[in-house]
Legacy VTK file of the C-alpha trace (Angstrom):
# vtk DataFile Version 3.0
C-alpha trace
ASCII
DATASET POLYDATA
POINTS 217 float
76.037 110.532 117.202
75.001 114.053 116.468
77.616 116.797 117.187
76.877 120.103 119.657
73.589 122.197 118.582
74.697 121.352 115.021
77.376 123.243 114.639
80.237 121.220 113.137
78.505 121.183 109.059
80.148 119.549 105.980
78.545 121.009 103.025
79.551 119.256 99.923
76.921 120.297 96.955
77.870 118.114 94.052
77.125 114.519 94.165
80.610 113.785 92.298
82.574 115.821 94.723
80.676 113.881 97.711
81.482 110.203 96.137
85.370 111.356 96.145
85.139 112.190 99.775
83.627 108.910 100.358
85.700 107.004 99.264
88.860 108.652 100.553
87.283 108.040 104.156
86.428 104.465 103.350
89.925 103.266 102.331
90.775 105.072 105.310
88.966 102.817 107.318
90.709 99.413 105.260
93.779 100.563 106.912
92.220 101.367 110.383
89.034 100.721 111.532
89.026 104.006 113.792
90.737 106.243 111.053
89.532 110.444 111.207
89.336 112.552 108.669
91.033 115.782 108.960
89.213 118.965 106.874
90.094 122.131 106.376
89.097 125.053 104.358
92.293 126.280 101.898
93.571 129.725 100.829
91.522 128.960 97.585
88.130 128.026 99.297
88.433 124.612 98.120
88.365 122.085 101.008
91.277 119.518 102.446
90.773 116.445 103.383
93.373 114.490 105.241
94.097 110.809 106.281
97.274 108.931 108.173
97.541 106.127 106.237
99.212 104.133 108.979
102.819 104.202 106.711
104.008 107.345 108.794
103.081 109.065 105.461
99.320 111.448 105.280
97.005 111.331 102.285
95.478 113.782 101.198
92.560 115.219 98.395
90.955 118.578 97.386
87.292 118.552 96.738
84.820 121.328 96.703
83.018 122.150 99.679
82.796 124.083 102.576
83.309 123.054 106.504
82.002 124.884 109.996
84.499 125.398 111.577
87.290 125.929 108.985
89.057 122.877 110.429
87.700 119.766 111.809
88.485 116.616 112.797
85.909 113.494 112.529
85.352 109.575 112.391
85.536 108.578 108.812
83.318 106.000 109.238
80.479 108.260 110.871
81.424 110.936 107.588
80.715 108.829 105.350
77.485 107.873 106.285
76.862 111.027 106.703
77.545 111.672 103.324
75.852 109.103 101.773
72.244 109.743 102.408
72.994 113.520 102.766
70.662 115.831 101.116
70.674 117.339 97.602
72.040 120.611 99.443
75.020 118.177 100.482
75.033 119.772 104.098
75.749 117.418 106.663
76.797 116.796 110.334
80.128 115.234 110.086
79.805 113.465 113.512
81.362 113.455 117.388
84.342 115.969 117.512
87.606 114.070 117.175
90.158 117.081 116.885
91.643 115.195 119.883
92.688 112.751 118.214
94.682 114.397 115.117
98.241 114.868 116.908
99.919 115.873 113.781
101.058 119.371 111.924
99.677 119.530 108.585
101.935 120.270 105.478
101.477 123.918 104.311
99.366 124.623 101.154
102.142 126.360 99.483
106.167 126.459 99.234
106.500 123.015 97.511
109.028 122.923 94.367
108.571 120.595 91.615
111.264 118.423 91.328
110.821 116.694 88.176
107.761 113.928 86.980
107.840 110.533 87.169
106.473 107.283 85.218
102.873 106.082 86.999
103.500 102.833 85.834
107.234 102.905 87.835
105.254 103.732 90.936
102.709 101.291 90.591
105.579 98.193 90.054
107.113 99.052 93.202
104.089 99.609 95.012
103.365 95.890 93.376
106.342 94.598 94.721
106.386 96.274 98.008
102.584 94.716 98.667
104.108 91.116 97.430
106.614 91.655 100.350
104.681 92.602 102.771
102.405 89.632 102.294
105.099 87.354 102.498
105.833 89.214 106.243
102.028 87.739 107.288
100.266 89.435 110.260
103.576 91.385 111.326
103.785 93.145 108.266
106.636 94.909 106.100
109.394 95.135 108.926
111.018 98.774 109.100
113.867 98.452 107.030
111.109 97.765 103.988
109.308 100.789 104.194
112.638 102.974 105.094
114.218 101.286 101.673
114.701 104.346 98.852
113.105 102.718 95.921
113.491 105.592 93.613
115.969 108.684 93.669
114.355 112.070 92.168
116.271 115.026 91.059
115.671 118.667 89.584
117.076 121.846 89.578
116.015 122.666 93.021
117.408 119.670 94.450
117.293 115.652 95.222
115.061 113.588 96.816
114.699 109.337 97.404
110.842 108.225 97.760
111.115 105.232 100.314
108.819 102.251 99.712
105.879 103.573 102.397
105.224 106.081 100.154
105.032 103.845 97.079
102.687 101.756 99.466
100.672 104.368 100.581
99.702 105.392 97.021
98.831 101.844 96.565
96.856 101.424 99.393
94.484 105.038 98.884
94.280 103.806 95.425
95.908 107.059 93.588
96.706 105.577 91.499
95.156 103.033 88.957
96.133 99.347 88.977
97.195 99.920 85.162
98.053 103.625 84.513
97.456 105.249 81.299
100.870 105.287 79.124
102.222 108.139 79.466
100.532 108.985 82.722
103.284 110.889 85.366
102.986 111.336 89.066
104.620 114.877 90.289
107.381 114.869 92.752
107.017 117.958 94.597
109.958 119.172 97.833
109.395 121.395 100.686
111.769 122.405 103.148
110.145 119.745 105.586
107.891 117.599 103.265
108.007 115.195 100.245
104.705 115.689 97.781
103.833 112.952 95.280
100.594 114.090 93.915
99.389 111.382 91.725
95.668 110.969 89.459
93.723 110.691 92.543
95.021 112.227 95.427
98.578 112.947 97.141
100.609 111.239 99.706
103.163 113.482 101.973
105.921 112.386 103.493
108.106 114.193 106.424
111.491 114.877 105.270
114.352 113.603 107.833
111.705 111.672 109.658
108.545 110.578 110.448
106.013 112.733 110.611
103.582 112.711 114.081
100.778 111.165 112.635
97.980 109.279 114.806
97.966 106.960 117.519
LINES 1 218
217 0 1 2 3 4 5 6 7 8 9 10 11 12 13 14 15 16 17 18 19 20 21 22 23 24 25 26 27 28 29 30 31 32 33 34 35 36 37 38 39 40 41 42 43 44 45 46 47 48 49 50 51 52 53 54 55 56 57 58 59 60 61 62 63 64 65 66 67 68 69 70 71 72 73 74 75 76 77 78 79 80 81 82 83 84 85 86 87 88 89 90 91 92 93 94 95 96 97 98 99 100 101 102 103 104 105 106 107 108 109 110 111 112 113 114 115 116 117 118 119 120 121 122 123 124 125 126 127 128 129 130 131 132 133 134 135 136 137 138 139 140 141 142 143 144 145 146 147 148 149 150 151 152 153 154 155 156 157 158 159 160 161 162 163 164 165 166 167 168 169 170 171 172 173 174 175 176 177 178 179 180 181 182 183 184 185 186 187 188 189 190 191 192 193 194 195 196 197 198 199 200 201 202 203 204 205 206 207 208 209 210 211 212 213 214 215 216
């Protein structure tokens, strides 16, 4: 389905750029078949792009493009098809308007503090473990107290922070991070007044400090 006289474009010029797009919106769509994908144009011209990841915790990438308007909302699945047979120009119709559909505030581009960096391979054990839980749960999945558990505490000199399991699970399921990290490799706590940051090697998960955030559905 075509959007209004064409005006809702993605334009996404280099091939590489459009493949990381991709796949963010298809492991969207592992975790929900009807997943959107939230984009937005950023202080820096660079573009946003922004899943619920069903954890009460958003994902989220940078690639470089451009977007008409400056922030959209649209099917994942219908981007990336879109995306995939999209001309070498990379400008494509993103789909049916689903702005309806994203109920949630976004976390602001700036303000975040880093708190200090942690071991990817610590992340990706717990992440490990949390999945091997979950499983065990069957078709109910990981039961609230789970995802709530603080699996790692995080300090700095601008504060304290735990990471609960969702967000180790999150990372896990967006695959940002790899299945056997480089030694050495760190993921980045970042704090915000209202918002947790982990930004890890291929994209960042946020999580809503003192509560869920309103995510989708």
């Amino acid at each position: 389905m075509t959007s209004p006289q064409g005006e809702r474009r993605v334009q996404i010029a280099d091939p590489a750029q459009r493949h990381d797009l991709i796949v963010l919106a298809e492991r969207a769509r592992l975790l929900d078949e009807s997943a959107v994908i939230r984009l937005r144009t950023r202080a820096d011209a660079l573009l946003g792009a922004w899943v619920a990841t069903g954890f009460d915790v958003l994902a989220g990438r940078v690639v470089e493009g451009t977007v008409r308007p400056a922030d959209l909302t649209c099917a994942a699945d219908q981007l990336a098809a879109a995306l995939r047979t999209a001309d070498p120009s990379g400008s494509v119709d993103p789909g049916y308007p689903m702005d309806s559909a994203w109920r949630g505030a976004l976390p602001a581009e700036t303000g975040f503090v880093h708190l200090d960096d942690v071991p990817a391979t610590v992340l990706a054990q717990l992440a490990r473990s949390g999945a091997d839980l979950s499983r065990e749960q069957g078709a109910h999945g990981p039961p609230a107290s789970l995802l709530e558990q603080e699996v790692l505490h995080v300090s700095g000199d601008a504060g304290e922070v735990g990471i609960p399991m969702r967000c180790a699970l999150a990372l896990a399921a967006m695959r940002f991070l790899p299945d056997e990290p480089d030694a050495g490799e760190v993921v980045r706590v970042r704090i915000s007044p209202a918002w947790l940051r982990i930004d890890a090697r291929y994209g960042s998960v946020f999580r809503r400090r003192g509560g869920a955030a309103l995510l989708l559905r």
